[in-house]
C-alpha positions in Angstrom: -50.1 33.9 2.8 -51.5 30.7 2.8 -55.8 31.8 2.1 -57.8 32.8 5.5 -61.2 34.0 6.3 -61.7 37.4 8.5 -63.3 35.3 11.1 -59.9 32.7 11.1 -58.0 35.3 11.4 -60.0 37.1 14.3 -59.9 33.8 16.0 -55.9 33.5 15.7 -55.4 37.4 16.9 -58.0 36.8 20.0 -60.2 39.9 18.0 -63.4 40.8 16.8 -65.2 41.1 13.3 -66.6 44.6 12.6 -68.9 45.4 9.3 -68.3 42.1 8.0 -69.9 38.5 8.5 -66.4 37.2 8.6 -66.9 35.0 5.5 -63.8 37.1 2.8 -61.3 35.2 2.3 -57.7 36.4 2.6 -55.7 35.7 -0.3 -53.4 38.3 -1.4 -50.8 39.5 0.4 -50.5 41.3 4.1 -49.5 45.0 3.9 -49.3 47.9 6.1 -48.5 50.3 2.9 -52.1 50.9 1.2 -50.4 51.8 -2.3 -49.3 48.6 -2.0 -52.2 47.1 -1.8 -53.4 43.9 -3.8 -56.8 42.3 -4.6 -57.8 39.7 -2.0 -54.7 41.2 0.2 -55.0 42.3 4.2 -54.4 46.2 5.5 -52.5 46.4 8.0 -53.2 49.6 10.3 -50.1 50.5 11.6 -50.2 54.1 13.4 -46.9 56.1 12.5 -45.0 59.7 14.0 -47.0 61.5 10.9 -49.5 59.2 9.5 -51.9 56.4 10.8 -52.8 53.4 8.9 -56.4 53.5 10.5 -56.7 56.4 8.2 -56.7 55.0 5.1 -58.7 51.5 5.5 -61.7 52.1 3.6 -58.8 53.3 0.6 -57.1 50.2 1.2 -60.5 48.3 0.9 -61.4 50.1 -2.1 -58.3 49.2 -3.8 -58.3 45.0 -3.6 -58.1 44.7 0.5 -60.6 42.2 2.3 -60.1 43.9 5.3 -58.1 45.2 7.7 -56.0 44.3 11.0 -57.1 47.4 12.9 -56.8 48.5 16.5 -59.9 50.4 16.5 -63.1 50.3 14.5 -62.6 52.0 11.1 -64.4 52.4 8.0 -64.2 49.0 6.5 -64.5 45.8 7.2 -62.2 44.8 9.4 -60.7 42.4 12.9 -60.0 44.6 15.7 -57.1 43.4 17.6 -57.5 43.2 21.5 -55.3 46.0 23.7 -52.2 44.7 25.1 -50.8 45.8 28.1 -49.1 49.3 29.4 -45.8 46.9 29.8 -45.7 45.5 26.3 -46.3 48.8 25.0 -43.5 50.1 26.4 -41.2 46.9 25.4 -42.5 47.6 21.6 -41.5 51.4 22.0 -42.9 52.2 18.7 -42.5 56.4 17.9 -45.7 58.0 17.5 -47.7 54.9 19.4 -49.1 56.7 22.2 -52.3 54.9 23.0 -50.6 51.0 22.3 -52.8 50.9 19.5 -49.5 50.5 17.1 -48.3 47.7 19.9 -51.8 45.8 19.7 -51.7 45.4 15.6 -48.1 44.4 16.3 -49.1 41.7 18.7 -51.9 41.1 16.4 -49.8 40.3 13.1 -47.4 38.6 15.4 -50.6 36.1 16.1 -51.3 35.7 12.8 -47.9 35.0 11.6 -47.4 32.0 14.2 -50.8 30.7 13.2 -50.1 31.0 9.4 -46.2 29.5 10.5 -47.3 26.5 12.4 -49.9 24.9 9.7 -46.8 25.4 6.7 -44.2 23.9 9.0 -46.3 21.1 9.8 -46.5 20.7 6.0 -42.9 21.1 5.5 -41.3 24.5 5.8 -38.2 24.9 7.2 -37.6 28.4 9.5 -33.7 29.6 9.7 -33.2 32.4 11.4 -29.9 34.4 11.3 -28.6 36.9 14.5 -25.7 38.6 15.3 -24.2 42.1 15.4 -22.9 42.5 12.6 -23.5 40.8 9.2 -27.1 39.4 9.2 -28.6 41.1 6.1 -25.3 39.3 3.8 -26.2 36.3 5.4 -29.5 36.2 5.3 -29.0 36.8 1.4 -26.7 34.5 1.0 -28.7 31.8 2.5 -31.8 32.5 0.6 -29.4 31.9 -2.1 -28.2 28.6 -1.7 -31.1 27.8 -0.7 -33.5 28.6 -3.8 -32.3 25.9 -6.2 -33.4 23.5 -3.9 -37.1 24.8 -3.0 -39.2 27.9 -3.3 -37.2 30.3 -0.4 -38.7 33.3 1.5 -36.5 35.9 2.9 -37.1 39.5 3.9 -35.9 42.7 1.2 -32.8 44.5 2.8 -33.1 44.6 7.2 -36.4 43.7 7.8 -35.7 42.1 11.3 -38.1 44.2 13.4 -41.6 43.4 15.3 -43.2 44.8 11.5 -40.7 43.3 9.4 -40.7 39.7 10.9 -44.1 38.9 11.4 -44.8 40.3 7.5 -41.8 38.1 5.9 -43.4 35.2 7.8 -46.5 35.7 6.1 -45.0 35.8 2.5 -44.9 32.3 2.5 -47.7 29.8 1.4 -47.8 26.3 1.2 -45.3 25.5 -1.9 -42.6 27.2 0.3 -39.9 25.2 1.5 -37.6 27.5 3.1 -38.4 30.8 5.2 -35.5 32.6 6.5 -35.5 35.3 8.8 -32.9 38.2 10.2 -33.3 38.6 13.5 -32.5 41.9 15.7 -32.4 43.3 19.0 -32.9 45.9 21.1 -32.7 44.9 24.1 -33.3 41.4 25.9 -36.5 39.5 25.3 -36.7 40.7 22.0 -34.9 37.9 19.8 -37.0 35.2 22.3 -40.3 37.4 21.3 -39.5 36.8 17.4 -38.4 33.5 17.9 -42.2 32.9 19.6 -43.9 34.5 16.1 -41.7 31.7 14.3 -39.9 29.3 15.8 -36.9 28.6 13.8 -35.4 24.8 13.6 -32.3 26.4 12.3 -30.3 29.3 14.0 -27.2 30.6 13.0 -25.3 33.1 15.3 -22.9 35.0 13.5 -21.0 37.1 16.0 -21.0 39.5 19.5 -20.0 43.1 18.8 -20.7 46.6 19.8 -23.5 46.9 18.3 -26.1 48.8 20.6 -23.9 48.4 22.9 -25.5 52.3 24.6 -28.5 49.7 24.9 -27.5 47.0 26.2 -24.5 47.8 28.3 -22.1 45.5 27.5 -20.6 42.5 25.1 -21.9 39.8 27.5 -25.1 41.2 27.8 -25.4 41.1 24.0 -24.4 37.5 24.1 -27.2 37.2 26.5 -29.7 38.5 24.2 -28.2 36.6 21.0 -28.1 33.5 22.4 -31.3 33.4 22.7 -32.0 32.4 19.3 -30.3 28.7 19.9 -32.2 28.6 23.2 -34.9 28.4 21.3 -34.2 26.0 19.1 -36.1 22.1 19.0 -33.7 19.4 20.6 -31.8 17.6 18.0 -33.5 14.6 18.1 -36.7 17.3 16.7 -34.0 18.4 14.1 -32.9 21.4 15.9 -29.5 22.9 14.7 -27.3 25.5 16.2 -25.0 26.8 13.5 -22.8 28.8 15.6 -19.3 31.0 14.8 -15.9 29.1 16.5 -14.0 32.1 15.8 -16.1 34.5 18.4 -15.6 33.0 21.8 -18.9 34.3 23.1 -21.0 32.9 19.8 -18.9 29.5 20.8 -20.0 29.1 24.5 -23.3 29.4 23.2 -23.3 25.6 22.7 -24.4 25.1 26.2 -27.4 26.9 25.8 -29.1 24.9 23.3 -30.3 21.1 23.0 -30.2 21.2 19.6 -27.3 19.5 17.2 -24.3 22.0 17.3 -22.3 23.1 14.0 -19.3 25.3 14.2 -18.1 27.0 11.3 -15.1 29.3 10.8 -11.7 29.3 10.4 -10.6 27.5 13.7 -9.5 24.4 13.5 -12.5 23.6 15.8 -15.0 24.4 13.2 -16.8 21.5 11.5 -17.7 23.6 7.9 -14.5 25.6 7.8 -12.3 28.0 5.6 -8.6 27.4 4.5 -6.5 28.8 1.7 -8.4 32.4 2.1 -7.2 34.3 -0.5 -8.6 37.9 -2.0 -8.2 39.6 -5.3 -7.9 43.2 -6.1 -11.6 43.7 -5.5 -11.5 42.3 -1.9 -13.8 39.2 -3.0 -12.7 36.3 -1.4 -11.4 32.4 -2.4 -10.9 30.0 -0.3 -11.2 25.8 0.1 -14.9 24.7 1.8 -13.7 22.0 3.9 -17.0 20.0 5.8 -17.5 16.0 7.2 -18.8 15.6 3.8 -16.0 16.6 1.5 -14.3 19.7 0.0 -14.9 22.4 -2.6 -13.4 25.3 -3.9 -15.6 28.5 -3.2 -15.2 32.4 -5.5 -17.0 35.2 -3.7 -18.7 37.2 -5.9 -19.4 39.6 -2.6 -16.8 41.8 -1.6 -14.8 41.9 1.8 -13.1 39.0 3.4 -15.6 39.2 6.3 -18.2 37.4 4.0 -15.9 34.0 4.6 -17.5 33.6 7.3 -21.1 34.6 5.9 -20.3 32.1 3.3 -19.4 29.5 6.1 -22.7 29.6 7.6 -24.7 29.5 4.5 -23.2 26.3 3.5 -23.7 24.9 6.8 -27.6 25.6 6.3 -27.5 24.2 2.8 -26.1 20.9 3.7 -28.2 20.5 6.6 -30.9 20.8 4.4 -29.6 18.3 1.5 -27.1 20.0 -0.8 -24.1 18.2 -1.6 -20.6 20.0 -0.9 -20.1 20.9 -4.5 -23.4 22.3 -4.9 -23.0 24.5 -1.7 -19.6 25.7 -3.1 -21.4 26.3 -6.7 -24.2 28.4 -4.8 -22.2 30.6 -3.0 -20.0 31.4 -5.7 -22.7 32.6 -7.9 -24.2 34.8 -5.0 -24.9 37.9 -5.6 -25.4 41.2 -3.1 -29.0 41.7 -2.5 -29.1 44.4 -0.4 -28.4 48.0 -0.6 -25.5 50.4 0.3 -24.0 47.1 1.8 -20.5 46.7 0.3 -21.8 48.3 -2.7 -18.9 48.5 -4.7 -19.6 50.3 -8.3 -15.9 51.9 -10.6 -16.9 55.4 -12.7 -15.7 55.9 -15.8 -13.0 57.7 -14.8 -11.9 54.7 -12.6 -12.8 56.0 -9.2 -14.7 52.8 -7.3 -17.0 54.2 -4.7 -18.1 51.3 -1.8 -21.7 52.6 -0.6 -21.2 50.3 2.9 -23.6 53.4 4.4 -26.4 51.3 5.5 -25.2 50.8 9.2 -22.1 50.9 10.9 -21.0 49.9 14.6 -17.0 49.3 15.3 -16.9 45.8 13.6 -18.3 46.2 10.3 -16.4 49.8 10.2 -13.4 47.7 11.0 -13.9 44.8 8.4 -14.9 47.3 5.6 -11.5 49.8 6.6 -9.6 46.3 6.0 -11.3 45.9 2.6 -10.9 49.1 1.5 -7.2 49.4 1.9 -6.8 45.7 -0.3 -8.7 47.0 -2.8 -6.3 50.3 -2.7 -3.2 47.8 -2.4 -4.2 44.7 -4.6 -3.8 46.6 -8.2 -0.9 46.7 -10.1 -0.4 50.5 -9.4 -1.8 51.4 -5.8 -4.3 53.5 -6.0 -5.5 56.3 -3.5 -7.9 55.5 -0.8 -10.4 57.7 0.8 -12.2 56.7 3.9 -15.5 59.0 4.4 -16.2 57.8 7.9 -19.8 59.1 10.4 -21.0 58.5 13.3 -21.3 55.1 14.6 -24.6 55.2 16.7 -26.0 53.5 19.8 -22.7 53.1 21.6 -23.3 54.6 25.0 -20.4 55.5 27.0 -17.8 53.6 24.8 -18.8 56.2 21.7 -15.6 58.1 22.1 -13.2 55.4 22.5 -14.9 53.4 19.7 -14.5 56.1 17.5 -11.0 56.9 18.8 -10.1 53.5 17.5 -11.4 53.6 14.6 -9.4 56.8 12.9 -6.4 55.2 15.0 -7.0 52.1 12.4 -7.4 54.2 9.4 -3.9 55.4 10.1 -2.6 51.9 10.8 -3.4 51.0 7.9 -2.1 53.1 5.7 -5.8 54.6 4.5 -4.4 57.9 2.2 -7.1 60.4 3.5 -10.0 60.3 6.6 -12.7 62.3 5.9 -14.9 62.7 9.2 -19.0 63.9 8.5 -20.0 65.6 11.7 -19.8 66.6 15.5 -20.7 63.3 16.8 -18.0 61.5 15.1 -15.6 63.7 15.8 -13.0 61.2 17.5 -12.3 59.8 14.8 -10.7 62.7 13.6 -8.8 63.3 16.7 -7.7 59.4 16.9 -6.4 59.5 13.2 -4.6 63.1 13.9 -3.0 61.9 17.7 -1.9 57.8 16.6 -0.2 59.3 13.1 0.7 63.2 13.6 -1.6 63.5 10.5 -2.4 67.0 9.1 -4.3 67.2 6.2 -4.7 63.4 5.8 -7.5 63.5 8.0 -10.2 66.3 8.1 -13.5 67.1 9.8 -16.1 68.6 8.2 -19.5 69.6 9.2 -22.3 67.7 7.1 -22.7 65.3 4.0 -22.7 68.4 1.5 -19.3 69.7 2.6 -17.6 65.9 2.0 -19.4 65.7 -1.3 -17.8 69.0 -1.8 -14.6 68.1 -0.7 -14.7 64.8 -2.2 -15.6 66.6 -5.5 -12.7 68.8 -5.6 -9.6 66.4 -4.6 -10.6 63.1 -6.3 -8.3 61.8 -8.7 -9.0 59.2 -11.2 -8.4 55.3 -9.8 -9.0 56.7 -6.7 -11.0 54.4 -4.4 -14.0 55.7 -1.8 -15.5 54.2 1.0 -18.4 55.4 2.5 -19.4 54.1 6.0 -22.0 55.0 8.9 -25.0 54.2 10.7 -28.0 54.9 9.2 -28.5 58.1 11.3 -26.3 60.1 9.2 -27.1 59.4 5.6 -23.9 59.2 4.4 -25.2 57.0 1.3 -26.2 60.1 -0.1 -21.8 61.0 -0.3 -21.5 57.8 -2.5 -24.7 58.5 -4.5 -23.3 61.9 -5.6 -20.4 60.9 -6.2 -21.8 58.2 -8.8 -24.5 60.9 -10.2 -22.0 63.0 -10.7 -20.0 61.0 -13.3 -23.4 59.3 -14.5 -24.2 63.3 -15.7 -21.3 64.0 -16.7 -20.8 67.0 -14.3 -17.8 67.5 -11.7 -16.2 64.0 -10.1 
């Protein structure tokens, strides 16, 4: 963060000083971990379902903090944020925040963030930020990445995307940053325009409209509602405002007339300004394919796997050659992009040649249907096919589509020709059912109750070469399936 006394930042948040003249300077970093703490840093006093921040101020203090962003008076020298209001409370929802106080140091950080934001774009920084329902944490990675050679980048570790995780990216940056790029989520409407207020991006890129949350918000166009609300609030063109939008998803597409800021497409569709052609994938599901822009044209290797990260790629090198890279740089940036973020399309080969994919972060019927896809190339693409295993959970958040969803989804695992369905729990149970009704399957698909039993079963029935993909939301911690499975042959124990 870019250095500011306790009394500027009481000012920004609309709070008071307590035990302190409001002359310390903040310049460290902002945390709301204490054992993260560095000297000339800020506490942040986040209350939680078992802990509270407030708790562990004059620790925080102790160990380098100036002070801390508090919602009460504490210990320590601290700002003490004002109380927001019974509605904003409930909008924020935050578990274990039953007085607001975890709402008000939200609001409070929030304030902070668009004061630290303002004074660094003034002086430069560009803010891109990334939504969509599936997809923004690649993205977002991929962006910072063809982004970095051309000016120190911020972007946030793994899904930071929340009311705590925006506002604390934003204040990463200090004044040699060039580039800040933020993930974006929702939970409901209002929520992306709320984010967008902490730091207004002059890039957005919408990525897609999916199922995602779909229990929360009711139904695809609603989503759209709430997504498009990024490239509402975008500057006008002529204040350099760019909407970076997906022509392949109809509903990302109409969201040109939201916006009064300069429209990109990208995608394959012959509409789409920075498209894909020639998409071709190797063995590992990593995709090739010819970057065709107004500017010229470049060859592009995926070092990520899936062929859903073409159009990833696509909207990263639309940001980079907004913001000066030349085709062939853009095309030499994404080809030496890494994955960033965990249990994302994690793809890792044992000894023994089984190649587990730890996709476990999330899952909602999109990303379950773009990593089925990849999995059965990778089965298919070798020499000699090789046996795939789909271990499949619950797919939360879906509301009354759940069953259906997951229906479809064991239906696909039998269209395509996926070898053997494992199902973890109850609540995903229709997958199961789908798989068994759309191919008469009997033992190719099975149901059992909890992680342990599919480590168990995976354990016993693997065969060398065989391929694993692991998939579900978060919910069900089915990371913990593909992180056995890789212990296991790391220790030399069972497979």
């Amino acid at each position: 963060m870019i250095p500011r006394t306790l009394a500027e930042i009481a000012e920004a948040v609309g709070g008071r000083l307590h035990r302190t003249d409001g002359t310390a300077t903040v310049t460290g970093s902002v945390e709301f971990d204490s054992r993260k703490v560095t000297e000339g840093g800020l506490f942040v006093a986040m209350p939680g379902e078992r802990v509270d921040g407030h708790d562990f101020a004059a620790a925080a203090v102790a160990a380098g903090a100036v002070g801390v962003l508090a919602a009460h008076e504490v210990d320590a020298p601290a700002v003490i944020v004002p109380p927001v209001s019974e509605a904003h409370r409930r909008s924020v929802a935050l578990a274990g925040d039953t007085d607001g106080s975890g709402a008000a140091v939200l609001a409070g950080l929030a304030a902070l963030a668009r004061n630290v934001v303002d004074e660094l774009t003034a002086g430069g920084l560009t803010v891109v930020g990334v939504t969509g329902s599936s997809g923004k944490t690649s993205t977002k990675d991929l962006i910072a990445q063809v982004l970095e050679p051309m000016g120190p980048t911020v972007a946030p570790p793994g899904s930071f995307n929340n009311e705590l995780g925006h506002p604390w990216t934003v204040l990463r940056a200090d004044a040699a940053t060039r580039h800040l790029v933020l993930e974006l989520s929702a939970r409901g409407p209002g929520h992306i325009a709320a984010l967008c207020r902490t730091a207004p991006p002059r890039i957005g890129v919408v990525l897609n409209v999916g199922s995602a949350h779909l229990g929360e918000f009711g139904s695809r166009e609603e989503i759209a509602r709430t997504k498009g609300e990024l490239v509402e609030a975008l500057p006008p063109a002529e204040r350099g405002g760019v909407a970076v939008l997906n022509a392949d998803d109809a509903l990302v597409a109409a969201m040109a007339a939201r916006t009064s800021a300069r429209v990109v497409r990208v995608g394959q569709d012959p509409s789409a300004g920075v498209r894909a052609v020639d998409v071709r994938l190797d063995e590992q599901a990593r995709a090739s394919f010819r970057l065709v822009t107004p500017a010229g044209e470049a060859d592009v290797t995926l070092s990520v796997h899936g062929e859903h990260m073409v159009g990833n790629a696509l909207s990263a090198a639309a940001v980079a050659l907004e913001l000066g890279a030349t085709v062939d740089q853009a095309a030499e940036w994404l080809s030496s992009a890494r994955r960033r973020s965990a249990r994302r399309m994690e793809v890792t080969t044992r000894p023994d040649g089984v190649t587990v994919v730890n996709d476990a972060y999330n899952a909602n019927p999109e990303s379950v249907r773009a990593a089925l896809k990849s999995l059965a190339t990778m089965a298919r693409s070798a020499e000699q096919p090789r046996r795939s295993w789909a271990v499949l959970g619950v797919m939360g958040e879906l509301g009354e589509a759940s069953a259906a969803a997951h229906d479809e989804i064991g239906r696909l695992a039998v269209r395509l020709d996926i070898n053997r369905l494992v199902v973890v729990g109850e609540q995903a149970a229709a997958m199961h059912q789908g798989a068994c009704l759309e191919g008469s399957w009997g033992e190719e698909s099975v149901l059992v109750p909890d992680v342990d039993a599919a480590i168990s079963l995976l354990r016993e029935e693997l065969r060398a070469g065989d391929v694993v993909l692991v998939k579900a939301s978060k919910v069900a911690e089915l990371w913990r399936v593909a992180e056995a499975l890789l212990a296991a042959a790391r220790d030399g124990g069972p497979a």
